[in-house]
C-alpha positions in Angstrom: 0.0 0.0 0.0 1.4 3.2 -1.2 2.2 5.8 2.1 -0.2 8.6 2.0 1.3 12.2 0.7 2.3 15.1 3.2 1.6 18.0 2.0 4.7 20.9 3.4 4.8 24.3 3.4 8.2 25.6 3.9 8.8 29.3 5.2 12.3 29.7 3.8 14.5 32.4 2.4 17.3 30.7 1.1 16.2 28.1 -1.5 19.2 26.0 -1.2 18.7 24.9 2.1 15.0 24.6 1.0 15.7 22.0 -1.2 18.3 20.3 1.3 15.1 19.6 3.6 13.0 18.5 1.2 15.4 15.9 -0.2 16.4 14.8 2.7 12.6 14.0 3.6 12.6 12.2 0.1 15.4 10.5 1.1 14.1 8.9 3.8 11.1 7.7 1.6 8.2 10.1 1.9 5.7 11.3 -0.4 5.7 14.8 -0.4 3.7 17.5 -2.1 5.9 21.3 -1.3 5.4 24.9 -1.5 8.2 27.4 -0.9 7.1 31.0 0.7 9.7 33.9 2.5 6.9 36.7 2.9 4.0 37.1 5.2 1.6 37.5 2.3 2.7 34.4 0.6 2.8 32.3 3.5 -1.0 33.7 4.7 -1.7 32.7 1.1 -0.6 29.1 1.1 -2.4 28.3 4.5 -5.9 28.6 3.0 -5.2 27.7 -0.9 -2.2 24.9 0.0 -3.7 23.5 3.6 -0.5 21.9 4.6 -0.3 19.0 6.8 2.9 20.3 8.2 5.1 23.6 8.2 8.5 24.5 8.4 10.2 27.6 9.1 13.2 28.9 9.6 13.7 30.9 13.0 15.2 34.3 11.3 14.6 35.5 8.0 15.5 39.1 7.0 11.8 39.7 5.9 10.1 37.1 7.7 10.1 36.1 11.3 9.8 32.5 12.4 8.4 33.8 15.6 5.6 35.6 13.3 4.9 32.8 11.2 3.9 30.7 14.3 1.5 33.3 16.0 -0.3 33.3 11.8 -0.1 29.5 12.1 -1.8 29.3 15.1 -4.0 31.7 14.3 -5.1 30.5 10.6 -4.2 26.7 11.3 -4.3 25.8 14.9 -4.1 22.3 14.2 -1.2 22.1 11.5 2.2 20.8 13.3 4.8 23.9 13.0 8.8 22.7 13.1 11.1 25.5 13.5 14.0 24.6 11.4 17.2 26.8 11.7 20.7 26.9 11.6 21.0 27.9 15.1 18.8 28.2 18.0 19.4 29.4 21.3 17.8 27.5 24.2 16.1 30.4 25.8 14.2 30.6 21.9 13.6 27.0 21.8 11.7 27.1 25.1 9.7 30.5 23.8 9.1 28.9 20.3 8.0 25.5 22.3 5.5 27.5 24.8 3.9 29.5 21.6 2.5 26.4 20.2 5.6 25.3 18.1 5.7 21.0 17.8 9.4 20.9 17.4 12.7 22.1 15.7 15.6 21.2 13.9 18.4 21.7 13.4 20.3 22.5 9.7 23.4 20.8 10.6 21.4 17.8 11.9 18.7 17.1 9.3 18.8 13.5 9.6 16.1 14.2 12.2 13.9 16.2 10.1 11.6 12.9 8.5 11.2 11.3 11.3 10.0 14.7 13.3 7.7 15.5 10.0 6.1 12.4 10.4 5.4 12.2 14.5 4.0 15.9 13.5 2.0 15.2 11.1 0.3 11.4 12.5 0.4 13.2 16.0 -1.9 15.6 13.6 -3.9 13.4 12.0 -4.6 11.7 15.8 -5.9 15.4 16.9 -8.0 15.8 13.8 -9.9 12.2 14.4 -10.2 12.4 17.9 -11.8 16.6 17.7 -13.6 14.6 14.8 -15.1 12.0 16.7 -15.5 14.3 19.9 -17.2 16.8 17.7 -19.4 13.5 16.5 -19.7 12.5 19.8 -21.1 15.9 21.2 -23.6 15.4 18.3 -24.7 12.4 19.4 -24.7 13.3 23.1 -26.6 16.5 21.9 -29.0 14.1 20.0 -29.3 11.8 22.9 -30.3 14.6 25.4 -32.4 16.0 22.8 -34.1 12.8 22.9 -34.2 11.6 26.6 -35.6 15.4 27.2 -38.5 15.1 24.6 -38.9 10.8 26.1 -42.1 10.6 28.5 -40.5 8.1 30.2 -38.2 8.8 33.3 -34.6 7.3 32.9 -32.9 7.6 35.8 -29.5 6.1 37.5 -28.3 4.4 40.9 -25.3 4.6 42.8 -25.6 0.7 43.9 -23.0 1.8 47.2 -25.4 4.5 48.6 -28.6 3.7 46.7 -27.9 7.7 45.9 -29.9 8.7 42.5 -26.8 10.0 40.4 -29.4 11.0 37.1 -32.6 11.2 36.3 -34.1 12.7 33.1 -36.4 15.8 32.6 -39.2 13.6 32.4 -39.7 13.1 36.0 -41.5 16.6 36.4 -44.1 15.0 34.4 -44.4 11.3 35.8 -43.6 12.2 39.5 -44.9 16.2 39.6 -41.2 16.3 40.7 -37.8 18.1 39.3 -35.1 16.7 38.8 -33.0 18.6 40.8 -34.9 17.9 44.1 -34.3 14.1 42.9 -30.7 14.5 43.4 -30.5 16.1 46.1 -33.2 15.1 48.7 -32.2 11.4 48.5 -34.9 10.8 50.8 -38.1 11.0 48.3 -38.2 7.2 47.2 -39.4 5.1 48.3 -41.6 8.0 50.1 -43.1 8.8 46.9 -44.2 5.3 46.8 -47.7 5.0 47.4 -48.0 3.4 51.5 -49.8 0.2 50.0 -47.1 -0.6 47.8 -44.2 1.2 49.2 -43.2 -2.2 51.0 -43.9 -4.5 47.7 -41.0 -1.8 45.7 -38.7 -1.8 49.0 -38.8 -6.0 48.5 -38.4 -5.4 44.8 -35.4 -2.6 44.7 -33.2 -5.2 47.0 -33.8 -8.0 44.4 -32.7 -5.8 42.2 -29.6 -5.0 44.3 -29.0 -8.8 44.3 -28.9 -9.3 40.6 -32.5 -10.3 40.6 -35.0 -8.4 37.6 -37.0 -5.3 38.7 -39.9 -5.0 36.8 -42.9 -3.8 38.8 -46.1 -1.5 39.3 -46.8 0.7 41.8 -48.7 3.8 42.9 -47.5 7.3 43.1 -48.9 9.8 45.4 -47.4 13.1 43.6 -47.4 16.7 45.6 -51.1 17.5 44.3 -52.2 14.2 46.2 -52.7 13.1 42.6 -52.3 8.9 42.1 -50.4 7.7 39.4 -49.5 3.9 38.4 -45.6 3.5 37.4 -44.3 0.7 35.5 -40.7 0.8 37.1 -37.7 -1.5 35.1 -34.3 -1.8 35.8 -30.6 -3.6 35.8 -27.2 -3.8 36.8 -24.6 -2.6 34.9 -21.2 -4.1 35.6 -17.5 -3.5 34.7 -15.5 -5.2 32.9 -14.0 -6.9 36.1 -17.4 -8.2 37.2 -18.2 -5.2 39.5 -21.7 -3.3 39.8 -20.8 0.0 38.4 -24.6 1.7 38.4 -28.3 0.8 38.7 -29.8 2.0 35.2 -33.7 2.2 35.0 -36.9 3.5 33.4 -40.2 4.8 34.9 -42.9 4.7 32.6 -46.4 6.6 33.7 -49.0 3.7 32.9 -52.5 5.6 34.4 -54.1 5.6 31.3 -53.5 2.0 30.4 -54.1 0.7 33.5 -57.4 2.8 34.2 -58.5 1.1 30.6 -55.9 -4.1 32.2 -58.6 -2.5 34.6 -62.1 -0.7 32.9 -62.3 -3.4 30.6 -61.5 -6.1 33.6 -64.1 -4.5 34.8 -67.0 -5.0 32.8 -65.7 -8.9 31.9 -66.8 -9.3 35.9 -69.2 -6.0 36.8 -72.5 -5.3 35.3 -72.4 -1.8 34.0 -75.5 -0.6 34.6 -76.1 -1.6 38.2 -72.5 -1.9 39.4 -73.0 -5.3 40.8 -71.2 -8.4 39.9 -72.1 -10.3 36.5 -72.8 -13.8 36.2 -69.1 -14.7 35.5 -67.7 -13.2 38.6 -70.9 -14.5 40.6 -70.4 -17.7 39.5 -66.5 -17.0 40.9 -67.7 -16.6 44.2 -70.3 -19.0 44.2 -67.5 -21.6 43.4 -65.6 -19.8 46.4 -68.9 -19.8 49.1 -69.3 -23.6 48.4 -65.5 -24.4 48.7 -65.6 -22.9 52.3 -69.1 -23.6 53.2 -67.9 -27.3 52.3 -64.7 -27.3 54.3 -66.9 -26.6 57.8 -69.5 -28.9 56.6 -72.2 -26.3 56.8 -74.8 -25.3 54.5 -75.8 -22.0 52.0 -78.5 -21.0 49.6 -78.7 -19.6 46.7 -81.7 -17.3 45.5 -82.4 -16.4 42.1 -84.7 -13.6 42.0 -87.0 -12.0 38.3 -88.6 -8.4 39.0 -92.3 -9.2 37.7 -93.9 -6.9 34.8 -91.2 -5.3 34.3 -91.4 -5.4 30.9 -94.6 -3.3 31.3 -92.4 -0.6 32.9 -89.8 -0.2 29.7 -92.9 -0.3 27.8 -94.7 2.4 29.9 -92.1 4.8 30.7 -89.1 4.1 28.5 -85.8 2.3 28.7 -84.3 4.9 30.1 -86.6 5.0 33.3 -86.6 1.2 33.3 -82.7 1.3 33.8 -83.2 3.6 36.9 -85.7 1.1 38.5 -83.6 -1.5 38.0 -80.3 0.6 39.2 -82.3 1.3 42.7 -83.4 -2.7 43.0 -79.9 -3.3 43.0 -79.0 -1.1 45.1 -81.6 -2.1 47.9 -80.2 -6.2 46.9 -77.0 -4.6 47.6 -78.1 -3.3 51.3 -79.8 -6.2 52.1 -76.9 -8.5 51.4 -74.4 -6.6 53.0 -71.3 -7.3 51.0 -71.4 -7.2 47.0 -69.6 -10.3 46.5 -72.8 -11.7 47.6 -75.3 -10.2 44.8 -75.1 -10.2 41.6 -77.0 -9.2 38.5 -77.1 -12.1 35.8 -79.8 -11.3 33.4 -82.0 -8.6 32.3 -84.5 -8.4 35.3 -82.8 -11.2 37.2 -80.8 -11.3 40.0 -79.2 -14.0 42.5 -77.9 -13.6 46.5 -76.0 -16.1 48.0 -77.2 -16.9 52.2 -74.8 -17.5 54.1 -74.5 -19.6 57.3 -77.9 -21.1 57.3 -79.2 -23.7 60.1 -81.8 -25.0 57.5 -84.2 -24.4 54.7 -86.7 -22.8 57.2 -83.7 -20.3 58.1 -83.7 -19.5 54.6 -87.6 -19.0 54.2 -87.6 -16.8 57.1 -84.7 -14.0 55.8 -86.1 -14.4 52.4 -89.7 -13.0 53.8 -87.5 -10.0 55.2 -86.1 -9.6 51.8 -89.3 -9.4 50.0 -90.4 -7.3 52.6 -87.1 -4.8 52.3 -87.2 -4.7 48.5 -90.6 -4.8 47.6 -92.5 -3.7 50.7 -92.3 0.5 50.2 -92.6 1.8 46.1 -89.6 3.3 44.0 -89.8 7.3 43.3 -88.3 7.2 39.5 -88.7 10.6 37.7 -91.5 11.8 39.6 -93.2 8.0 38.9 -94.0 5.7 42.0 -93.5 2.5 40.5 -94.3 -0.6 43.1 -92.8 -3.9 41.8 -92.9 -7.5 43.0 -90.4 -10.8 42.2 -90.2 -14.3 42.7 -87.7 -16.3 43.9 -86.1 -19.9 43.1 -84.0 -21.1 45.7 -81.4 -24.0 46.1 -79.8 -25.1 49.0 -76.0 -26.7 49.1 -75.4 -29.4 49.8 -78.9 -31.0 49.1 -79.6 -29.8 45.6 -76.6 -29.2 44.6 -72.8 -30.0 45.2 -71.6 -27.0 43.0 -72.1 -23.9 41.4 -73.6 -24.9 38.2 -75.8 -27.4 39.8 -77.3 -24.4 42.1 -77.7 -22.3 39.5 -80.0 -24.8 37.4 -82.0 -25.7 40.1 -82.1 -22.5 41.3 -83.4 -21.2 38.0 -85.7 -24.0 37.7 -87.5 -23.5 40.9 -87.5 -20.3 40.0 -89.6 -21.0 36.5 -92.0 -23.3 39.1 -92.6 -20.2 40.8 -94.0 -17.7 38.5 -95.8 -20.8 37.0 -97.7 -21.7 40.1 -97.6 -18.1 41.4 -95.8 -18.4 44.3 -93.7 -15.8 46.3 -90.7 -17.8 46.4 -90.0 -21.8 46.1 -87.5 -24.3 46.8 -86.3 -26.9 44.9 -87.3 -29.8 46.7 -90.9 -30.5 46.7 -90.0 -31.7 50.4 -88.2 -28.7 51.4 -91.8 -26.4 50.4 -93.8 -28.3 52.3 -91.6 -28.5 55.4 -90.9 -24.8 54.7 -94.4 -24.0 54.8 -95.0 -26.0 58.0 -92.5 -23.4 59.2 -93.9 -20.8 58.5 -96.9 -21.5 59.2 -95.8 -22.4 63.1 -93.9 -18.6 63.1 -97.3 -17.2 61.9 -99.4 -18.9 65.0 -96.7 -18.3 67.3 -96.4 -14.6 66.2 -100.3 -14.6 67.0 -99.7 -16.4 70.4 -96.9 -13.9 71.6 -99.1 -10.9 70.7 -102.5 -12.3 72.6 -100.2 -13.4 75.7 -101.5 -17.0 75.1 -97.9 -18.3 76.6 -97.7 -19.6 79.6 -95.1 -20.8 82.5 -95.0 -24.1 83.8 -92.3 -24.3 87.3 -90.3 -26.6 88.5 -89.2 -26.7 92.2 -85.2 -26.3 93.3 -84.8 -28.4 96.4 -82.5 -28.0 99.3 -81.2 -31.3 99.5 -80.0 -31.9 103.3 -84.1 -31.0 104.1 -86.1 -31.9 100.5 -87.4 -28.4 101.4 -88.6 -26.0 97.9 -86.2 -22.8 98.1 -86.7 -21.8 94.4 -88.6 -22.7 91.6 -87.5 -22.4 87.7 -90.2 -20.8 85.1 -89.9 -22.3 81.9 -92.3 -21.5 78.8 -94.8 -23.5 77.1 -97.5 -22.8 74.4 -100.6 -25.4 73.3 -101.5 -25.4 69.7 -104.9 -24.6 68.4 -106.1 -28.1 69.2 -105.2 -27.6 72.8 -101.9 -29.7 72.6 -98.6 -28.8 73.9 -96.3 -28.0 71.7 -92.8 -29.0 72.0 -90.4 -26.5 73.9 -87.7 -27.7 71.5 -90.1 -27.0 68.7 -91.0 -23.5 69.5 -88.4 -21.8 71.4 -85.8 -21.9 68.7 -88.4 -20.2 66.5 -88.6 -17.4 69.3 -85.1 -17.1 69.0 -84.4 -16.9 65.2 -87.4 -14.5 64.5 -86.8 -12.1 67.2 -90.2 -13.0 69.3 -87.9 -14.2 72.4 -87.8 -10.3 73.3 -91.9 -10.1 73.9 -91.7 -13.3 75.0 -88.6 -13.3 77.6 -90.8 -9.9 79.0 -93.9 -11.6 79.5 -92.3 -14.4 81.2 -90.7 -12.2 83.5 -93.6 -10.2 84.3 -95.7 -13.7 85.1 -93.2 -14.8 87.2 -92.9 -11.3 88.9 -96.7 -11.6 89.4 -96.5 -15.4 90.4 -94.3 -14.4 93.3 -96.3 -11.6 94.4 -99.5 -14.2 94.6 -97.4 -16.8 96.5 -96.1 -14.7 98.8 -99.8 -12.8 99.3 -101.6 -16.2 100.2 -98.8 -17.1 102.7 -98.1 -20.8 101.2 -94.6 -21.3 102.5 -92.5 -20.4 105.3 -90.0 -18.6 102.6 -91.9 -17.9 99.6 -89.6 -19.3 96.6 -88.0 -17.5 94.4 -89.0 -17.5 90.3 -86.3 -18.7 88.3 -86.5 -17.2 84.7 -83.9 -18.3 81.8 -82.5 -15.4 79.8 -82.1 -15.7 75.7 -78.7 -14.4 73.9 -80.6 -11.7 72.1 -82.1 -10.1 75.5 -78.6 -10.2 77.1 -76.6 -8.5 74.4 -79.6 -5.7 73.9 -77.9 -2.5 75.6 -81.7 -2.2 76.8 -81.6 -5.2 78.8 -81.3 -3.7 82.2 -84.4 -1.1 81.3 -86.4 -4.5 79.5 -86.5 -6.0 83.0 -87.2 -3.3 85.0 -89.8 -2.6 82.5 -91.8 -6.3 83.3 -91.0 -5.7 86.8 -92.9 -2.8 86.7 -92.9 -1.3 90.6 -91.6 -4.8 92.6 -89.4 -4.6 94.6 -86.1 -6.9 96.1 -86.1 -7.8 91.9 -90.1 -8.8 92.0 -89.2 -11.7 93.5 -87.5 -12.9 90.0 -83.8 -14.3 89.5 -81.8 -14.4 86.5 -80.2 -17.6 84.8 -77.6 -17.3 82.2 -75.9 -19.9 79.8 -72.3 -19.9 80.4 -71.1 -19.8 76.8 -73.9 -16.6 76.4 -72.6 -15.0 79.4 -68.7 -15.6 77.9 -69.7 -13.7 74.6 -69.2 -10.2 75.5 -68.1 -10.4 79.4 -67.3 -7.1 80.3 -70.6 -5.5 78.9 -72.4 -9.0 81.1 -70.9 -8.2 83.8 -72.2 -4.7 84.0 -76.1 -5.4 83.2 -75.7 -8.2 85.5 -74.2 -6.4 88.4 -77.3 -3.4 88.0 -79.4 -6.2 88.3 -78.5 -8.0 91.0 -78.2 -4.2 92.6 -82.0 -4.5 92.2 -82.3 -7.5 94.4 -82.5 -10.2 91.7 -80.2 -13.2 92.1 -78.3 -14.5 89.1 -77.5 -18.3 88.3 -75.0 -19.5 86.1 -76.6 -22.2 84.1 -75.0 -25.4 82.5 -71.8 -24.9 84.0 -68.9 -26.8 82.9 -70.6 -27.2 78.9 -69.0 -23.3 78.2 -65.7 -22.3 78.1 -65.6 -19.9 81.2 -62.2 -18.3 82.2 -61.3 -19.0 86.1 -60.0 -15.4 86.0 -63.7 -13.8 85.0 -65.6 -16.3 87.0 -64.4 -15.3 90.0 -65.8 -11.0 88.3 -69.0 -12.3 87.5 -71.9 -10.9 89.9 -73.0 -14.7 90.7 -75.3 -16.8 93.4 -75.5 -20.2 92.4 -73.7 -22.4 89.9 -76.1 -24.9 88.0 -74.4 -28.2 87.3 -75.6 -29.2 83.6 -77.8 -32.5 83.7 -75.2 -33.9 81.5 -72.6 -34.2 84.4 -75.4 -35.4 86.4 -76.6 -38.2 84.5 -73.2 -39.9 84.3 -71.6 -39.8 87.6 -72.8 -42.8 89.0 -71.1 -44.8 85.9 -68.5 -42.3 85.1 -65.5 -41.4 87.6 -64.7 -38.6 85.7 -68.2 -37.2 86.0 -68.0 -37.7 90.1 -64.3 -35.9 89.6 -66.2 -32.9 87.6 -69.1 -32.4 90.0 -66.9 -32.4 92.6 -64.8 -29.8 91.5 -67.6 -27.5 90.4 -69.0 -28.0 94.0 -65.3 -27.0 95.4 -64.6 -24.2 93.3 -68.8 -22.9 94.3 -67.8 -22.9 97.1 -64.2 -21.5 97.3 -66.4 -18.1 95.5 -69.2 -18.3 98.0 -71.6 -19.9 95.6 -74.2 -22.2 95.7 -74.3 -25.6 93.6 -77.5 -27.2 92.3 -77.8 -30.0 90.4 -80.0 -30.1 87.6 -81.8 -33.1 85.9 -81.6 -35.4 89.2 -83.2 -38.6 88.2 -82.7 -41.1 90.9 -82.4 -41.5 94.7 -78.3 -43.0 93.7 -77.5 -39.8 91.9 -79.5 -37.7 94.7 -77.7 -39.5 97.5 -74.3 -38.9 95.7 -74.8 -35.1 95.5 -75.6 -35.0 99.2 -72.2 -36.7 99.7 -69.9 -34.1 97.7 -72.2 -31.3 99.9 -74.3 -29.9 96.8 -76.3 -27.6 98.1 -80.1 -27.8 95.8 -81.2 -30.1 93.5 -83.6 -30.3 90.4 -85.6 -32.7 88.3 -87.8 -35.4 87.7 -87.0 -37.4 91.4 -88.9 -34.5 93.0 -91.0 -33.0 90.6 -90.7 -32.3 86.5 -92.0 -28.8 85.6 -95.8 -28.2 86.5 -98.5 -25.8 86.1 -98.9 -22.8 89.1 -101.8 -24.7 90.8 -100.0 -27.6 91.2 -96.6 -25.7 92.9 -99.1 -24.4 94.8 -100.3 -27.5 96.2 -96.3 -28.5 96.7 -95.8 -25.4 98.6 -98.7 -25.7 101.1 -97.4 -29.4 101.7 
């Protein structure tokens, strides 16, 4: 390959030595291309028309000075190497020449050097050239680059991996964060603090992933100065050195509100119904799937309701769509009310909608809240646009796990007692034929009993508490009993769990504590024992835990006084519920003279510590103890230790549900103090105590 030509401009007055230097250069096997200038003019000239790669110039010339060609050189043609050639130069020149921008010198007796100093000059050139070349491309490129990261909507922005100390971050951040970048860089503090707090601890977990080598991709919120809330799409990596070490944490934050607010609208209405807000089918099915799984894990039982909004076809047609979307938006908001929780409700048709029931006891459970339901949604009109619109529905019902083990299987039978419904007109139906007609004994037994609560037909039958070193009554217990219409009893256990579930154990528990109140009173008038025993009545869950409950006594007390002559007895799992709040309606009670017995002790789950609080007279051992100590040891052990701990807190002990004279004589031994049941007496009507009194 043929070495490239230098092109040499030689200020020089004496031609000979002119052509010395340039043979000399020739000699040593460059290309050159000369020109040959002694006056200013000339040499000006040939910087701009020649462009030289390299100049020489001798130090003195008569019309010329060396010194004067440099300063035009460097002027003109900073970059062109300039070699003072001369026959002699002092030192104290050299070093001037040198310091005013001169590359070198030779000397004319020593030209040997003068190729080999032409050619350092001139690559040492060509080296300055590239490298302003590529800085000047590189400045173009950086220029470029910032134009670009400045006009990017995206934040870029760079770690110190050492300090976690945020070293760049682009314009952008004004934008995405509603922060600049200055107070980035130097409040160090601001992230993870402009993390939202619900995510703040997901990007902390994230950002020392990162720190381990670990990807960092994530979203997250933003809470920017406004209080405005913005979703980031945060990326990042290492970037290491050639030896392996983490130089920098290099990232992007990308502002993704407006796509999110649409991987979430659209979410939205795959599983939301738009018009009403609640849950579709789809996501009701979800849930449904979800209520049976856990419903099935504690081996309980739910229903599931599927409810049409009659005529409403009548109303669209009527009033208009538009007016028919209202309606429809307030029935689902009153479904929505009624079930408590959305995830319950749903909207899965036109005019249809389901509710799951949770935590049922049984299909008459189920009839009884859906009564309520009707009652809540349809019982008072809806005002739509200055139209009082009354509507009605029917409801289908299934019940898990009899009619169906999943949610598919619900939602058919559902539906399809739903359709045998509106074809036989009935309010609501079940799916089992059996179900309806046990259902509607149900409800037929709340309607009379509702009738017998509110016409006081009730009544109290006693049994007497015995004091069992004399057999003597000291206390009696009132307990409630009802005759059907054809004058038959009717089962306690039959009727009293109705008064609990539909609320009638409040009238009820009053009435049976103004009876007993008024009992006493007649006992205690006629003179038919020495002592004239106290009325024993049992106290429901709902009457305890009404903040009333003190004012509900004295209320059926009416003006009686030492407590009307009426004591108290509470469950111990009831009393364990809430036992601060039982502890001071129980003490204002016993304040007023009534006594209060613990009933069914050792069935509950009482706490030593609180026992010992409780405002207390007697312990009641449960019949179930009872019953089994004279074949069980561990019965006799458990008696006996309720009967020592009694009486370590100053309480009585009776023993309910004694049967025999073995279990009677066995109580007397471990010094129980009063005794109940069938051995003495089972529960009888007021006459007959009576007649036990006078005795």
């Amino acid at each position: 390959m043929q070495a490239p030509t230098i092109r040499v401009l030689l200020n020089e007055d004496v031609v000979d030595d002119a052509e010395l230097e340039l043979r000399e250069l020739k000699r040593a096997g460059l290309r050159v291309a000369h020109r040959i200038v002694d006056t200013e003019k000339a040499f000006t000239e040939a910087l701009r028309g020649f462009v030289p790669d390299v100049i020489l110039s001798d130090f003195s010339m008569p019309r010329f000075d060396g010194m004067l060609a440099l300063a035009i050189a460097r002027e003109l043609s900073p970059d062109t190497p300039f070699i003072f050639v001369s026959g002699t130069v002092g030192e104290e020149y050299a070093i001037r020449a040198l310091k005013s921008g001169a590359t070198d010198y030779v000397l004319k007796n020593n030209l040997m050097r003068l190729p080999a100093a032409v050619e350092r000059a001139a690559a040492e050139a060509n080296e300055r050239r590239e490298r302003r070349r590529t800085e000047a491309e590189l400045e173009v490129a950086q220029a470029r680059l910032t134009s670009i990261f400045n006009s990017l909507p995206d934040v870029l922005w760079s770690v110190d991996p050492h300090s976690d100390r945020i070293i760049y971050v682009s314009p952008a951040v004004k934008e995405v964060f509603g922060r600049p970048p200055e107070e980035c860089l130097t409040q160090q503090e601001l992230w993870p603090g402009v993390v939202h707090p619900e995510d703040r601890d997901k990007a902390l977990a994230a950002w020392n992933d990162v720190r381990r080598g670990a990807p960092f991709d994530i979203e997250y919120r933003t809470v920017r100065p406004d209080g405005t809330v913005r979703w980031i799409n945060d990326r990042a990596r290492q970037i290491r050195g050639e030896n392996g070490a983490v130089l920098r944490i290099d990232g992007v934050a990308r502002d993704i509100t407006d796509r999110v607010e649409h991987r979430e609208r659209i979410a939205y209405l795959a599983r939301y119904d738009a018009l009403t807000d609640l849950p579709n089918r789809t996501l009701f099915h979800e849930r449904l799937t979800q209520a049976v799984e856990a419903t099935r894990r504690v081996d309980g039982a739910l229903a599931l309701a599927v409810i049409d909004l009659e005529r409403f076809k009548a109303i669209n047609d009527t009033l208009g769509m538009h007016t028919g979307d209202k309606v429809l938006r307030a029935a689902a908001q009153r479904l929505h009310e009624l079930a408590g929780e959305v995830h319950r409700v749903a909207r899965v048709g036109g005019n249809l909608f389901a509710l799951i029931v949770h935590d049922i006891s049984g299909a008459e459970e189920v009839a009884r809240r859906l009564e309520a339901a009707q009652l809540q949604l349809f019982g008072t009109p809806f005002t739509v646009d200055g139209h009082e619109i009354r509507l009605t529905g029917k409801i289908g019902v299934a019940v898990y796990p009899e009619d169906g083990a999943d949610a598919d299987a619900l939602f058919r039978n559902a539906e399809a007692s739903l359709k045998r419904a509106k074809e036989t007109g009935e309010r609501y139906l079940f799916y089992a034929p059996e179900i309806n007609a046990r259902v509607a004994e149900q409800v037929e037994l709340e309607h009379r009993l509702r009738k017998a609560v509110e016409h006081g037909e009730l009544f109290l039958h006693f049994q007497p508490k015995l004091e069992l070193a004399t057999r003597r009554i000291v206390g009696v217990e009132a307990l409630m009993r009802w005759a059907g219409p054809d004058g038959a009893p009717v089962s306690p256990a039959k009727f009293v769990p109705v008064l609990e579930q539909t609320g009638l154990i409040l009238e009820a528990g009053r009435q049976a504590i103004a009876t007993a109140s008024t009992t006493y009173r007649t006992w205690h008038a006629l003179g038919l024992a020495m002592a004239t025993p106290r009325i024993a009545v049992n106290v429901s869950a709902l009457q305890l835990r009404r903040k009333s409950f003190v004012a509900d006594v004295c209320a059926a007390l009416g003006e009686a006084g030492d407590g009307g002559g009426v004591d108290l007895e509470i469950t111990e799992s009831l009393l364990m519920a809430d036992v601060d709040e039982s502890i001071r309606k129980l003490r204002a009670l016993r304040e007023m003279g009534m006594h209060i017995s613990l009933d069914d002790f050792g069935t509950g789950y009482s706490s030593l510590a609180y026992l010992s609080k409780l405002p207390l007279d007697d312990l009641k051992i449960d019949r179930v103890f009872v019953r089994g100590m004279t074949e069980k040891a561990e019965d006799t052990s458990i008696v006996s230790t309720i009967i020592s701990l009694a009486q370590g807190l100053n309480l009585k002990v009776v023993a309910e549900g004694v049967e025999t004279e073995e279990q009677a004589q066995l109580l007397r031994l471990l010094r129980c103090d009063q005794v109940q049941g069938f051995l003495f007496s089972p529960p009888v009507a007021a006459d007959k105590i009576q007649v036990l009194l006078r005795a």
